[in-house]
C-alpha positions, -999 to +999 in steps of 0.1 A: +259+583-338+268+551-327+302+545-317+319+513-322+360+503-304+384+480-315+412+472-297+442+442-302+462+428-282+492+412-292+516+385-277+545+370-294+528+354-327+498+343-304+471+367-307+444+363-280+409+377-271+409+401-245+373+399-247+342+385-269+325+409-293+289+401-305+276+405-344+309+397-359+308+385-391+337+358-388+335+331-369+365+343-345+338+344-312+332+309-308+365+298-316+375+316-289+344+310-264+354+270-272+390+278-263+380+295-234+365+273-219+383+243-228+413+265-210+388+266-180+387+230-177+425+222-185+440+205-148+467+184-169+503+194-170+520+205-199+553+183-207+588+199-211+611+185-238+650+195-245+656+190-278+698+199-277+724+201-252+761+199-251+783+161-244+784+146-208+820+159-211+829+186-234+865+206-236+846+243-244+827+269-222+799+278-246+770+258-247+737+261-256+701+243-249+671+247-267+633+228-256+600+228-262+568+218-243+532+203-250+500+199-237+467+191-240+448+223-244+475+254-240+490+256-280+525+257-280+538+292-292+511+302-261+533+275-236+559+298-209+592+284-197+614+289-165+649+270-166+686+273-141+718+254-143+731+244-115+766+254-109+762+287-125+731+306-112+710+277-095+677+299-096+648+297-117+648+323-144+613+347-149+584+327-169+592+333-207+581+324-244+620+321-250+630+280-260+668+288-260+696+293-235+730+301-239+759+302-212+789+321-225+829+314-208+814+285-179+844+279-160+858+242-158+834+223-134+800+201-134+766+217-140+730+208-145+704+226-167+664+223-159+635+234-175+601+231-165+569+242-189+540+259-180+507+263-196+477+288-200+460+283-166+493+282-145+495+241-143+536+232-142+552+204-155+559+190-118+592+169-133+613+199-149+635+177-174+670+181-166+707+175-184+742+170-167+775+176-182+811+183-175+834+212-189+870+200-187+893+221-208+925+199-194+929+190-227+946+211-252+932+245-263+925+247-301+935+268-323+915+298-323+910+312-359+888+347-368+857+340-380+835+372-401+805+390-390+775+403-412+742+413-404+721+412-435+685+427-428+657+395-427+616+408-435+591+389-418+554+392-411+536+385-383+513+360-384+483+373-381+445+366-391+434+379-429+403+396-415+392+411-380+357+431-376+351+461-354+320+453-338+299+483-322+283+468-293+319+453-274+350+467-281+380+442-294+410+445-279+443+423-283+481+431-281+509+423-295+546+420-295+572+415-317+594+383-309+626+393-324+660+411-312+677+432-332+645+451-346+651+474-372+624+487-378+581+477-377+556+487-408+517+488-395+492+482-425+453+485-420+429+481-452+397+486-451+363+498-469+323+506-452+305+476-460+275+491-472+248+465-468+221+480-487+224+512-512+193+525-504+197+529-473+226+546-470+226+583-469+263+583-448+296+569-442+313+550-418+346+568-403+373+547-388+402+560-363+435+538-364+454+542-331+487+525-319+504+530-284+530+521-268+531+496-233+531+532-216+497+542-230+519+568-250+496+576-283+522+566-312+497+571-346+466+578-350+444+585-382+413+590-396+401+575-423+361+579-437+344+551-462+372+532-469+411+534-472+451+524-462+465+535-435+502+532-427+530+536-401+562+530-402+584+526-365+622+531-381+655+530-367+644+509-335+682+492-337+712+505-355+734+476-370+754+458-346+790+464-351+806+436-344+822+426-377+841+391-366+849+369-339+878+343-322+865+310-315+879+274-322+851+266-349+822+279-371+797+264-346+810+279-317+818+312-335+775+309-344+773+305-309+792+333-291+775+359-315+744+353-295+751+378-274+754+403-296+714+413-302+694+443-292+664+439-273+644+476-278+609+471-284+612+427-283+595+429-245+572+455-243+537+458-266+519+477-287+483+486-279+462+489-313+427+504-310+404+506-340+378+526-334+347+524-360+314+554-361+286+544-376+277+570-404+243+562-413+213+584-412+185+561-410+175+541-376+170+509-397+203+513-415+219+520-385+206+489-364+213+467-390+247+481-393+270+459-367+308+473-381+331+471-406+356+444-414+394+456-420+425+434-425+457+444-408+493+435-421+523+439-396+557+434-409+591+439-392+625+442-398+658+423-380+692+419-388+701+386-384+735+375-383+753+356-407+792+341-395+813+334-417+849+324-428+851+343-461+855+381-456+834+406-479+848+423-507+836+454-515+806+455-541+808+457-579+779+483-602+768+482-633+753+503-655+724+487-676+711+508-693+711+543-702+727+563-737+763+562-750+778+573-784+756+603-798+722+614-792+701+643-803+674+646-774+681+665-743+663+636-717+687+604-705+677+579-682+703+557-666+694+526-645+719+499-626+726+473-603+747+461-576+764+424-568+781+415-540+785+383-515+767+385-487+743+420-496+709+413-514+696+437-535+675+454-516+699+463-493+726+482-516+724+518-518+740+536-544+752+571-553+759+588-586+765+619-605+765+628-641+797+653-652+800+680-662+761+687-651+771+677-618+804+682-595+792+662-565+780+631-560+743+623-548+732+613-514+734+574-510+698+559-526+677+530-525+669+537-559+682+520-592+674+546-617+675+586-623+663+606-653+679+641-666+659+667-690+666+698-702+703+688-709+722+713-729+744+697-766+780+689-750+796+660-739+787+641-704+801+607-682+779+595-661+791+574-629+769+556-604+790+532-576+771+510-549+778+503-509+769+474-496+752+463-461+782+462-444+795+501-460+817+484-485+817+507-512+827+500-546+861+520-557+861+513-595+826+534-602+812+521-633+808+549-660+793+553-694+798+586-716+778+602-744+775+634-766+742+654-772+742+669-803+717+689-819+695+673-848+698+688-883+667+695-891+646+698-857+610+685-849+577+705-859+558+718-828+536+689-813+502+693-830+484+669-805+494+645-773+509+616-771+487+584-768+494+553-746+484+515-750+493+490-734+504+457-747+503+429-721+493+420-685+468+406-667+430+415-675+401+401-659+410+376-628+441+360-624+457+340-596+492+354-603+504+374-579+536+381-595+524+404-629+544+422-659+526+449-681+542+461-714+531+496-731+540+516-763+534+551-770+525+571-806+532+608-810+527+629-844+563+647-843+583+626-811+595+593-818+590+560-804+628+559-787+621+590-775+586+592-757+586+586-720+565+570-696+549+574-661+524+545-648+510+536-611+490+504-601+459+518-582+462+497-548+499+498-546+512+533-558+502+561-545+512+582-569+528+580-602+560+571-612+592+593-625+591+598-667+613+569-679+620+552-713+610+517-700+584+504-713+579+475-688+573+477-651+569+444-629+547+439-595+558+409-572+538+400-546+506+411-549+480+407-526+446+393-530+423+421-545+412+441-569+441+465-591+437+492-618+472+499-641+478+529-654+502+545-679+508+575-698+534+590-726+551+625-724+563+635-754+593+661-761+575+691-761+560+680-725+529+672-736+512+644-717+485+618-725+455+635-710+435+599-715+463+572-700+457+537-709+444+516-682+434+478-672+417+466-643+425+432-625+414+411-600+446+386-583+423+359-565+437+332-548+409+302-564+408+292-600+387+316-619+380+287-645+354+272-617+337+309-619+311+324-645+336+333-675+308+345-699+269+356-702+253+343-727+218+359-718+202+385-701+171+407-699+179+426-666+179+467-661+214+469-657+236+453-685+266+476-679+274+452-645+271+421-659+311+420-650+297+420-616+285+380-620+323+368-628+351+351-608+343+344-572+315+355-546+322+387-525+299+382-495+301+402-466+285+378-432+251+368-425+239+402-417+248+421-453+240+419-485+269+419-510+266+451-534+287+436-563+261+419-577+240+419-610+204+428-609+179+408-630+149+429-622+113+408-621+109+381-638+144+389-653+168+364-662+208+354-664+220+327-686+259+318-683+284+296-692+322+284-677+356+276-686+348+235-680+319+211-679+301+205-648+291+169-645+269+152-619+298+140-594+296+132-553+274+152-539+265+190-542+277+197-581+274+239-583+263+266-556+249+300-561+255+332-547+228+361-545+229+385-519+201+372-488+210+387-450+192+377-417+176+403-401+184+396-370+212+374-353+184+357-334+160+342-361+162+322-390+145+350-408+158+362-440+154+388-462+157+368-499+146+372-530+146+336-551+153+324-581+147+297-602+176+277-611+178+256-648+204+238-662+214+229-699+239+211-722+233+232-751+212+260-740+180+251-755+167+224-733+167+238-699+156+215-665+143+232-634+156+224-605+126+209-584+114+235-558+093+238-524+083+266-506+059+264-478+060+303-464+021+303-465+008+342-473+028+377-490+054+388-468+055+426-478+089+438-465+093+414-435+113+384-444+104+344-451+122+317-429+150+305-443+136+265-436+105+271-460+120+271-486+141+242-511+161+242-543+156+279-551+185+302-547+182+331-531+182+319-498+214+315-476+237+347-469+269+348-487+299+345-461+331+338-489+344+367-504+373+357-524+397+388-517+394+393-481+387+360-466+400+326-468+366+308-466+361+285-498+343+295-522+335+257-532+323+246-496+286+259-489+290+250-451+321+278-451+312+301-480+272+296-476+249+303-503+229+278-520+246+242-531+223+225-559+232+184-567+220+178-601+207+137-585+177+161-582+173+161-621+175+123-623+138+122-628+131+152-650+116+144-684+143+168-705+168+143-682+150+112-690+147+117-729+184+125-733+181+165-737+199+174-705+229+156-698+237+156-662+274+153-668+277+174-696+262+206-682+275+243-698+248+267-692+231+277-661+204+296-656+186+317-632+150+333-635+140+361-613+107+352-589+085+381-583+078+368-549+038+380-551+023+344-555+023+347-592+052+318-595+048+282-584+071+252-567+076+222-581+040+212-559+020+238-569+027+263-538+025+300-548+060+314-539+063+343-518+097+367-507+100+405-498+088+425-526+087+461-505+107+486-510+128+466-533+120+462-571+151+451-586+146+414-585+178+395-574+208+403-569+230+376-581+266+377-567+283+347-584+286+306-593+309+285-581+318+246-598+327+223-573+322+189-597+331+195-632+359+178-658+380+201-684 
């Protein structure tokens, strides 16, 4: 077993390299090796700028300065500061990431305020910039009027990178801490999924141990997570509110500023250790050496009440009910949903609490939630009343209400013969770039009505399990990440019979155009026709040492022909690239283990030109691999390093997303090109033939054509097509 650590460290927004890991598959190393030493070799000093400060004279005691720095090398969220005012403390405070300062109640007298900056390798701005200024409150106090305090709850997350790697060989360690006061409360995210470089190979799984401590090497979480998975953790209640509700001060701004002082600090100074720590699962020495880690994303968000100072004072909140029965009904299950409205509260901060008489004599425990359901009710007469409190504990006194009779139906409903069935109606399918989304359903039942069926759905990758039975037949998702989703949604009729089959519809939410993807296949003669999904929207690499797995095999000799959403036309430079599935076999050679392909294009998919071709690797290779320089114009060749759900390399760039970028200027001499067949700028089809890699197939010259044709059998492995120039 081979045992691979991860380990981050993070520093207010800046996250740093503790050290440098080997045989990760982003390019985070040498950005960091470059940064490193250009830190090395920084000897100028960083500048120090104040960006606001107070009158020479002014006739208050609160004042405030705020700065900033630059420098050459040192970024500035990465730059410290150290500042004093003379005539208050005259000593230089402790080296801090802070660029504010506010002095509360300065008596009458002159002062001076300095700041100096310092950067990454301990150079100092040797001139700290400085500001003089004079309180003299001779002249008549002001009025001093009361000014409001609320503390609505602000979401943030940190900024971090999409993708990190647990490497195997070094571990990776970085910290981090959260720059905020008044810290409600911290939510910890990993994602992640065993990048299985080659099926056949892999006879185990990779296992993955998420760990978070605090700056006391206290253990805070840890779990275990085997092939793939989402882990969570939530730190809560870090701060209660503050609960100062208003202020005296002779203005708005100066009201702004004496809050200041008012914020918690718990958790704002001292970091969190994370440690990822990654076991290689495989069973097979070759598997195992080739396997370097898994890639994971990590998503940190916190929580902060912020405060908000103002001259209006809160009223208390209003509710409504919208929606739910009134008048007469003759089925025994009500839902009721609502909503609150208030000032200064947003809606995800109001909490509600209800109670439905005469089923129930006291009212619920306050609720995030904006909905209940009842079953089972018994005929009689019932008022149900929900009322809402707001951020500040405002609650509303006029609870709204709505009443309503169950009676029993005259003639009732014939046991259910069969189960409900589901469809749904609308939302996305396929690959959208949406990340808002809205799916609409509708249910059919032999003896239950329409009106009366009731629904529970989840979104596989966001809900972890399903939702309560309710009469909605709509369900929104807002801010979805990039990835890949499955809906599902199911009726329940009244007899409690379920759907056992629940409608479902799978999505992907990518953040590049799908249009510039394969949309369609037109052709095929490979062995495996029920992935030829696999070959639409955007590539999925995974580095230069893996072979992507979503991919669509065209066996020998097999072939692929598809078609896109717009034209490709013969524009500046490279015009399309394509994506198979190639890795290095080492990190030191320019060895690689490809299996080529042809590649045609057509205008109306009978008239197909070859791209020209050369490849010089000079006898059968067996299982070993060919060098990646010998060959030209084939694809197949160049590792796939884009993958369009959990990195932000482009998918239309071949220096960042790799694969193989063709230019149709190559075609300017074919004789299909010449004669008018082939139009290089109106190009639909392309196509890509499967080379045994034996010597049987030919370049362009005449050169037999060799790649790895042990153990592997399948032909390529064609990941996807991207457009770069094309017209609509």
């Amino acid at each position: 077993v081979i045992l691979v650590s991860v380990f981050f460290i993070y520093t207010n927004y800046t996250i740093e390299s503790a050290t440098t890991h080997e045989n990760d598959t982003t390019s985070f190393d040498e950005e960091e090796s470059d940064e490193n030493n250009a830190i090395s070799e920084d000897i100028k000093f960083p500048n120090t700028i104040i960006l606001t400060w107070p009158d020479e004279i002014i006739d208050y005691h609160n004042v405030t300065f705020t700065w900033t720095g630059e420098d050459d090398i040192t970024q500035i969220e990465d730059i410290l500061y150290s500042y004093k005012m003379d005539g208050e403390t005259n000593t230089w405070s402790s080296w801090t990431h802070q660029t504010s300062k506010t002095y509360i109640n300065l008596p009458d007298g002159e002062y001076t305020f300095f700041v100096r900056a310092k950067d990454q390798v301990g150079n100092i701005d040797p001139i700290p910039v400085e500001e003089q200024f004079t309180v003299n409150s001779s002249i008549d106090e002001p009025e001093l009027q009361t000014y409001y305090v609320y503390w609505p709850v602000v979401t943030k997350n940190l900024p971090l990178n999409n993708t990190y790697f647990a490497g195997k060989k070094q571990p990776f360690l970085k910290t981090i801490s959260i720059p905020h006061k008044n810290l409600k409360q911290i939510k910890f995210q990993l994602s992640w999924e065993d990048d299985i470089t080659s099926s056949l190979f892999h006879f185990g799984k990779d296992r993955l141990t998420f760990l978070i401590k605090s700056s006391n090497d206290t253990k805070i979480y840890s779990e275990k997570s085997r092939e793939k998975g989402t882990l969570f953790y939530n730190i809560s209640s870090i701060n209660q509110e503050p609960t100062i509700t208003k202020v005296e001060a002779e203005s708005l701004e100066y009201a702004q500023t004496r809050i200041q002082q008012y914020s918690g600090t718990e958790l704002t100074d001292d970091p969190f250790y994370i440690e990822v720590e990654v076991k290689i699962g495989e069973l097979r020495i070759l598997r195992r050496l080739r396997d370097h880690g898994n890639e994971f994303t990590l998503k940190i968000t916190y929580e902060y009440y912020k405060p908000l100072v103002t001259e209006l004072k809160d009223n208390p909140p209003e509710t409504s009910i919208t929606s739910g029965p009134s008048g007469t009904i003759h089925k025994k299950y009500v839902e009721f949903s609502w909503k609150g409205v208030d000032d200064f509260t947003s809606e995800e901060e109001f909490k509600y609490s209800y109670k439905l008489k005469p089923y129930e004599t006291a009212w619920s425990e306050w609720t995030t939630e904006t909905s209940v359901n009842y079953e089972d009710l018994a005929e009689g007469e019932y008022t149900f009343f929900v009322q809402a409190i707001d951020h500040r504990g405002n609650i509303d006194q006029t609870p709204s209400e709505r009443s309503f009779i169950i009676e029993k139906e005259e003639t009732s409903n014939p046991p259910s013969n069969s189960p409900p069935e589901t469809q749904i109606l609308t939302g996305p399918d396929g690959i959208t770039t949406e990340t808002s989304i809205i799916f609409t359903w509708i249910g059919s039942d032999d003896t239950t009505s329409v009106s009366n069926l009731r629904y529970s759905y989840k979104l596989e990758g966001i809900d972890i399990e399903w939702s309560s039975w309710t009469y909605s037949t709509e369900k929104t998702y807002e801010d979805l990440s990039y990835g890949e989703y499955i809906f599902y949604v199911k009726a329940i009729d009244e007899s409690g019979d379920d759907d056992p089959s629940p409608a479902q519809q799978s999505f992907y939410v990518e953040q590049w155009d799908p249009h510039l993807f394969v949309t369609d296949i037109v052709a095929y003669s490979g062995p495996t026709p029920e992935d030829i999904y696999k070959i639409e929207g955007g590539p999925r690499g995974c580095g230069s040492d893996c072979g992507s797995m979503h991919t669509l095999k065209l066996g020998n000799n097999g072939l692929v022909t598809v078609v896109f959403d717009v034209v490709i036309v013969n524009g500046v430079g490279d015009d399309f690239i394509v994506f198979e599935n190639p890795f290095l076999l080492n990190d030191t050679s320019d060895e690689v283990f490809a299996e080529l392909v042809y590649v045609e294009v057509s205008s109306d998919n009978v008239s197909f030109a070859r791209f020209p071709s050369i490849s010089t690797t000079a006898a059968p290779v067996g299982n070993q691999g060919i060098n990646i320089h010998n060959v030209t114009n084939l694809g197949g060749v160049h590792p796939v390093l884009a993958h369009v759900f959990e990195n932000n390399l482009n998918p239309f760039n071949p220096e960042e997303a790799g694969g193989d970028p063709f230019n149709l200027d190559d075609l300017l001499d074919d004789p299909l090109v010449q004669d008018g067949l082939v139009d290089l700028d109106n190009i639909n089809y392309i196509r890509l033939i499967d080379i045994p890699g034996d010597g049987s197939c030919l370049d362009s010259l005449g050169n037999p054509i060799y790649d790895p044709t042990e153990p592997f059998i399948n032909g390529a492995d064609i990941d996807a097509i991207s457009i770069i120039n094309y017209q609509i």
